[in-house]
N, C-alpha and C positions, 0 to 999 in steps of 0.2 A: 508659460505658454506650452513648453513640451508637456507637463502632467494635464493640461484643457486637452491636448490633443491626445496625451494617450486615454483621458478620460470619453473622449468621443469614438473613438475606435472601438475600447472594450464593450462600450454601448450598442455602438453599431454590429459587431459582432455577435452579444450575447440574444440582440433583437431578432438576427435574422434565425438564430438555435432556436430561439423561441419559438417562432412562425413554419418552421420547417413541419416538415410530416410528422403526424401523431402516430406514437405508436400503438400496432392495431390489439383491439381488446382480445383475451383470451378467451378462445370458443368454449362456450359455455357446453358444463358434463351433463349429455343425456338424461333425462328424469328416466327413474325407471317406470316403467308400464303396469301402471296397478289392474288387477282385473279380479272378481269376483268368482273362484271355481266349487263354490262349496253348493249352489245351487244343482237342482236336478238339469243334465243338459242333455241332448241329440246329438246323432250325428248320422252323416249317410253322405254316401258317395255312388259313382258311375265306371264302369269297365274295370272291373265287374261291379256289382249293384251290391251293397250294403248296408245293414244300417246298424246303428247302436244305440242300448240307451244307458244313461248310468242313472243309476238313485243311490245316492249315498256311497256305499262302499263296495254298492255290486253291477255288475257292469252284462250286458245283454246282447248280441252279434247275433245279426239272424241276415243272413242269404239266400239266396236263390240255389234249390241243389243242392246244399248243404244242411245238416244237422242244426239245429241254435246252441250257441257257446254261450255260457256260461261263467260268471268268475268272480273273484271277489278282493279287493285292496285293500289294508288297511288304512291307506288315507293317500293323499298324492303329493311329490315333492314340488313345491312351487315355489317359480324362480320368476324373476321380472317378465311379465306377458307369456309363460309357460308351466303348465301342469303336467308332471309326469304320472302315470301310475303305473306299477309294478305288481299284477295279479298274478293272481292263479285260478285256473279253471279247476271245474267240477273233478275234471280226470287227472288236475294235477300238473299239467303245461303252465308252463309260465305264458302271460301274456301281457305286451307292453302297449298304453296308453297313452299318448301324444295330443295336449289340445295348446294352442299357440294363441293367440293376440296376434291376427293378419286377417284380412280383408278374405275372403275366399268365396268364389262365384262358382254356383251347381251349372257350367253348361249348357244342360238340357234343359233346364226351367228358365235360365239367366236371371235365378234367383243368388238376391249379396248377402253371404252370413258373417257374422264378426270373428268367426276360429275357425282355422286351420285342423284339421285331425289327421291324427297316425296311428295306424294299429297294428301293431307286430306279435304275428303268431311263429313261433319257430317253426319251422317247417315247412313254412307255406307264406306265399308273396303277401309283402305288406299291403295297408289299406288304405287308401287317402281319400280325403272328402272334405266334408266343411262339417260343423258346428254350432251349435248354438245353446242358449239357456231355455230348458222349454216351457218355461212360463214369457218367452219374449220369440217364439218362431218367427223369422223373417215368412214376409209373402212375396209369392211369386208377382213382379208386374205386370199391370194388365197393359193391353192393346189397343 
């Protein structure tokens, strides 16, 4: 009779372990962000106004009031959703190229481009804007 009852006990014990809270699943590791940078892409921004183009390994900046820069990369470091490039211009400055995987909205058009841009000239304020592939230019919405 004692081992019926300690046999019901251990039962009723191991049932209610059973039933209790699951433990929770491990959050799943981030995919990383594939993105396509080898195509020819744009980019252009607002305050102040610039634009850029790259083809292959050479890269084009042209503002308002200013001279157009010039420059050329050997190829860009790409990391999940981010391309860097490390040029040099005509005159020999180094110049650095930022294109990201983010959403980024021109403001003034409240045109949506799918990259982020940076552009860093020693010397002189960086450049932020948006980006794109320009075989795929986002359009401005109509009204």
């Amino acid at each position: 009779m004692r081992a019926l009852m300690l046999t019901a006990m251990l039962t009723a014990i191991l049932a209610q372990g059973a039933c209790g809270p699951k433990p929770e699943p491990a959050p799943a590791k981030p995919k990383p962000v594939v993105s396509d940078f080898s195509q020819d892409m744009d980019a252009k921004g607002t305050e102040p106004f610039w634009s850029m183009k790259i083809r292959g390994t050479q890269f084009t900046i042209t503002r308002p009031d200013h001279p157009e820069i010039t420059a050329t990369a050997p190829g860009a470091t790409i990391v999940s959703g981010q391309a860097t490039w490390n040029a040099q211009t005509a005159d020999g400055r180094p110049l650095t190229v930022k294109l990201y995987v983010s959403t980024c909205q021109n403001g003034m058009a409240y045109t949506v481009y799918p990259l982020a841009a940076e552009v860093v000239l020693p010397g002189e304020s960086s450049l932020s804007g948006c980006a794109y592939k320009t075989a795929q230019a986002p359009r401005a919405p109509t009204r």
